[in-house]
Each structure stands twice: as C-alpha cells, then as structure tokens.
C-alpha positions as CSV (number, residue, x, y, z in Angstrom):
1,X,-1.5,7.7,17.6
2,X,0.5,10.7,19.3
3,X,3.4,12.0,18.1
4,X,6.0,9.1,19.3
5,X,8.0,7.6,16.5
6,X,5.6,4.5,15.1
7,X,7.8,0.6,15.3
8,X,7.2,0.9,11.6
9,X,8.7,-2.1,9.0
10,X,11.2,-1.5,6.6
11,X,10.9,-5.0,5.1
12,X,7.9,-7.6,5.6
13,X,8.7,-11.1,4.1
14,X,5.3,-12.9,2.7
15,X,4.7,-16.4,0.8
16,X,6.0,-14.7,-2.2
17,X,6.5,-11.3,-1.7
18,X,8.9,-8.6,-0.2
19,X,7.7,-5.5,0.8
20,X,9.8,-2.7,1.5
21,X,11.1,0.8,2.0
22,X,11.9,2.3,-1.3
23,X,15.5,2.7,-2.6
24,X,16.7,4.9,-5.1
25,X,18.3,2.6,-6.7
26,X,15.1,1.0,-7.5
27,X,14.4,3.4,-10.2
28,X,14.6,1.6,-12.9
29,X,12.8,-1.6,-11.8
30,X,9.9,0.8,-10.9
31,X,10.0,2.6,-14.1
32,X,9.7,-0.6,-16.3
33,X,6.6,-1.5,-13.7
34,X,4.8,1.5,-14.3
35,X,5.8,2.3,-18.4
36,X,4.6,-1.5,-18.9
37,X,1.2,-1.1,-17.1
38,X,0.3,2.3,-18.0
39,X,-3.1,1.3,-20.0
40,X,-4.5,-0.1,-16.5
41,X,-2.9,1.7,-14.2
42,X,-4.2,5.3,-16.1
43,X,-8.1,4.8,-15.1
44,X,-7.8,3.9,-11.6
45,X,-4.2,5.7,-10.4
46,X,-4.3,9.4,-10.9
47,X,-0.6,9.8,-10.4
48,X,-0.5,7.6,-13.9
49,X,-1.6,10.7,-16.2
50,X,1.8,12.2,-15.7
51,X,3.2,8.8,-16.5
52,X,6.1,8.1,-18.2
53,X,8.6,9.6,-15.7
54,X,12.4,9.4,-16.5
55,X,14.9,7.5,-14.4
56,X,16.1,10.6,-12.8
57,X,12.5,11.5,-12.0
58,X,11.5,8.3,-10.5
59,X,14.9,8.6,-8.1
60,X,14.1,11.4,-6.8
61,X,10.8,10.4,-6.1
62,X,11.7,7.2,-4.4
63,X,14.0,9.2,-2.2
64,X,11.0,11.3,-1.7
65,X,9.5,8.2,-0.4
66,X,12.5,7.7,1.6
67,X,12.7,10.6,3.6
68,X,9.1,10.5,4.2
69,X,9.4,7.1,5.7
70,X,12.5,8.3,8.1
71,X,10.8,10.9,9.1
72,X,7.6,9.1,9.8
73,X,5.5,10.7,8.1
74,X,4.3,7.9,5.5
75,X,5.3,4.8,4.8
76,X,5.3,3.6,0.7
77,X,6.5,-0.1,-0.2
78,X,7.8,-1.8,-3.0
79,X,6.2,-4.8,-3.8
80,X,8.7,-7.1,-5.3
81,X,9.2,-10.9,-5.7
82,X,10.9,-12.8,-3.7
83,X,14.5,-12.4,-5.6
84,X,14.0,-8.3,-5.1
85,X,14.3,-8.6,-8.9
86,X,11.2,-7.6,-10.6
87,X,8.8,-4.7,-9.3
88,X,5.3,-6.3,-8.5
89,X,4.0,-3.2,-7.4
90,X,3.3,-0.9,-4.5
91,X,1.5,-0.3,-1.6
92,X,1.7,1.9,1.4
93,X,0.5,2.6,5.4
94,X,-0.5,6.4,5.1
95,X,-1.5,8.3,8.3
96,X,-3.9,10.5,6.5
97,X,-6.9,9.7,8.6
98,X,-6.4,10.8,12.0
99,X,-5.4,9.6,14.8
100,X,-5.3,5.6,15.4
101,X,-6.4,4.8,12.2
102,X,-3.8,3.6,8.7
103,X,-5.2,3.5,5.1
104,X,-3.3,0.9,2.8
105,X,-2.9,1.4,-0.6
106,X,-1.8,-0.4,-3.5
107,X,-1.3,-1.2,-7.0
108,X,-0.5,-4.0,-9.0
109,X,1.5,-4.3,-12.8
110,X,-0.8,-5.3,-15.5
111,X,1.2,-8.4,-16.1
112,X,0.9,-10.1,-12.3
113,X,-3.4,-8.6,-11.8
114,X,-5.7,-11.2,-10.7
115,X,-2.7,-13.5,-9.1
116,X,-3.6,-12.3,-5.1
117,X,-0.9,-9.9,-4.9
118,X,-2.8,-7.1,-3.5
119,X,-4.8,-9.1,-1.3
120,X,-1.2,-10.9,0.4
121,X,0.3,-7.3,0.7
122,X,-2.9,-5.8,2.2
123,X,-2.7,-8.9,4.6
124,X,0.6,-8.4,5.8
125,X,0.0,-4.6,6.1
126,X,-3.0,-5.0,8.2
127,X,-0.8,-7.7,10.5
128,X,1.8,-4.9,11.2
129,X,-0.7,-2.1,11.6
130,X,-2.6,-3.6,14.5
131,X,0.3,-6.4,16.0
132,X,2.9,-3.8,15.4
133,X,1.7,-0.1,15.2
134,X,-1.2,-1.0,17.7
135,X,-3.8,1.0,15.5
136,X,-6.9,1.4,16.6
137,X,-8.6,1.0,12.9
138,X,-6.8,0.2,9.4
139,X,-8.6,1.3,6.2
140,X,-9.0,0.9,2.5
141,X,-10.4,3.6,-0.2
142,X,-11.2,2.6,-3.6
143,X,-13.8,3.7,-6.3
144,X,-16.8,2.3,-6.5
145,X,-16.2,0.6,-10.1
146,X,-13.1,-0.7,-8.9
147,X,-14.0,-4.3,-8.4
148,X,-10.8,-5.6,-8.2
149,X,-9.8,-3.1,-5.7
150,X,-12.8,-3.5,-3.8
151,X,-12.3,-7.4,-3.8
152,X,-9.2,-6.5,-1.4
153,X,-11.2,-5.6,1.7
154,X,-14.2,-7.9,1.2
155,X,-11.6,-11.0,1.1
156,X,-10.1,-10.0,4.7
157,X,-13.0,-8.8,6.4
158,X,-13.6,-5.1,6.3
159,X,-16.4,-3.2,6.4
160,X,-18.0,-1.0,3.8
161,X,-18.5,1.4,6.1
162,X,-19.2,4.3,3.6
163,X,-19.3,5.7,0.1
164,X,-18.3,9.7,0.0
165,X,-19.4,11.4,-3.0
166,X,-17.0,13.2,-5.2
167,X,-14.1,13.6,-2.9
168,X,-11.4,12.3,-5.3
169,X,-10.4,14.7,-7.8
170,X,-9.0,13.2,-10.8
171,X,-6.1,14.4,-13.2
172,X,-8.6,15.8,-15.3
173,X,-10.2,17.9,-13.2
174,X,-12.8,15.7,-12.6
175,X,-14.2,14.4,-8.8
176,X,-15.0,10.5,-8.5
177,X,-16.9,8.7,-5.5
178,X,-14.7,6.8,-3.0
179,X,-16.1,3.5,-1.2
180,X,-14.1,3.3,2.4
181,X,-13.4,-0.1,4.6
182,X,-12.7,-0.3,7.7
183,X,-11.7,-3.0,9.9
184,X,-11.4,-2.1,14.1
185,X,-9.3,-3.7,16.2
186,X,-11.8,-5.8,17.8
187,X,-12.9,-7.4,14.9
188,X,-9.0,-8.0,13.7
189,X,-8.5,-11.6,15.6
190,X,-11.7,-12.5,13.2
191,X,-10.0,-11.5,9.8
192,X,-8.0,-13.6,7.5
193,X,-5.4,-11.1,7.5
194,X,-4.2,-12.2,11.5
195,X,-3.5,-15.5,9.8
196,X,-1.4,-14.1,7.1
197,X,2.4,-15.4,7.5
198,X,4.9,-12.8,7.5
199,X,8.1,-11.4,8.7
200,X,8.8,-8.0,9.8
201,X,11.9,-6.2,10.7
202,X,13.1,-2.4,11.3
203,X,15.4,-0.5,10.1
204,X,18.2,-2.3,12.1
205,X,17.0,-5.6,10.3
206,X,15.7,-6.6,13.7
207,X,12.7,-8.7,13.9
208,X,9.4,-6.9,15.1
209,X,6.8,-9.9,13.9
C-alpha cells in the first residue's frame, strides 16, 4: 500500500459483535475487561505484565489508539457486544508488515473464551482488509503453544506459512517463537471469512461494506 489515506472502518457490525475505534470514554469498560482477565491474559499478552492500569492510564491510552487510527497509522478495535455495553475484547489491523500486507490481532476476556469471538472478529477484519483496504496479503502471529490463538487462522483458511524463532521478546526479558498465517488475495474468495456477514462504515458513518 503507498502512502494514500487507507478507506479504513471505524465501526464493523457482526452477528453479535461491534467492532470499533476506541473512545476514551471507554476507559472504564476496558479496564474491568482487562483487571477481570488478567490470570489468562498475562501468559499470552505481554502488555498484561504492567496490568492493572488506572482509569486515567487506560484513557490516555485509548486516545493513543485514537490518534493513531486518524492518523492512519494503526488501527485498534474494541470488541464489544452488540449493546456497546460490555468490553468483549480487542483486536486490531496493524501495518507492521510491509507494504500490501495487515496482521490482525486480538484478545478475548476470560469470561466469553471459547464462544467464537475471535474467530467472528478475525472474519470481519479479513472482509475489510481485502474488500475494503484491497490488501494484497492479511496475517496472523501467534505462539506456537497458543492453541486457541492458532485455532483462529486454521478455521478461516490461512496458511502456516512459517514459525520464526525467538523474535518476540517477552516482559521478562525473555524471547518466544512466533507461528505466522497468511492468507493472499487469491486464495480469499476460498476462505470462510468472505462469507462472514458484516457492516462497515467510516468515520462519516457512511457505509463502505
């Protein structure tokens, strides 16, 4: 992708989730997320060691996240249910490697793991990235003993396309393998995420999918 500003969501409506641009004022949703997940969140998320944050921390942050997105730079979601009142968790489209290519993130609270949440969020994110962004390739990193994580990209088609040794340093100094997916263009018509049924609109709340 050059350096032309990306058609990027604000919101995407799924079956049963909303994803979108964080709000400041979502503080204190995501701050009961997070402080009520922290024992499985912590192995996997190495943000989570410097968990729990304060409400004035997690503001700025999510304006952080804000600005970012404006500025298209990177683009973090909120996960939330339908009734935008109760943090489900987060996810993101980060332009981290190279040009033409997205990696998603994600993570879900303890309390709503093993429902599909992560795998309808990835969906909707890989929709956008190729119908909307027009990416060339969309990926996924997670550890290797992250089944659940890795469960994500199997269920919608990717690729393991490698597993880079010690790349991810950890909060304690530490360096971890990393498994990456990929799914190309060409192969997107074939994954389960093109079948995924979303809404998508811009800043403007007008309608890109």
């Amino acid at each position: 992708m050059d350096n032309a500003r990306r058609p990027i969501p604000y919101r995407i409506e799924t079956e049963r989730l909303v994803l979108r641009c964080w709000q400041p004022q979502d503080a204190r949703l995501l701050k009961e997320a997070i402080d009520s997940s922290l024992d499985h969140l912590r192995p996997w998320m190495p943000w989570a060691t410097y968990e729990p944050q304060s409400i004035e921390a997690k503001a700025e942050r999510l304006r952080t996240f804000r600005g970012e997105f404006d500025l298209d730079r990177n683009y973090v979601y909120g996960i939330l249910a339908r009734d935008e009142r109760l943090v489900v968790g987060g996810t993101g489209l980060h332009a981290r490697s190279g040009d033409g290519s997205l990696e998603i993130g994600y993570w879900v609270r303890a309390s709503h793991v093993g429902r599909g949440f992560a795998t309808e969020a990835s969906s909707a994110l890989v929709r956008v990235a190729f119908e909307v962004v027009k990416v060339e390739r969309v990926e996924i990193h997670c550890r290797p003993d992250n089944a659940a994580s890795a469960a994500v990209p199997r269920k919608l088609g990717f690729t393991h396309e490698a597993t880079r040794r010690e790349i991810t340093r950890e909060a304690d100094g530490t360096s971890s393998d990393s498994m990456i997916w990929t799914i190309l263009a060409r192969e997107y018509a074939s994954s389960p995420a093109s079948r995924a049924a979303i809404a998508a609109y811009d800043a403007a709340g007008e309608r890109l999918l």
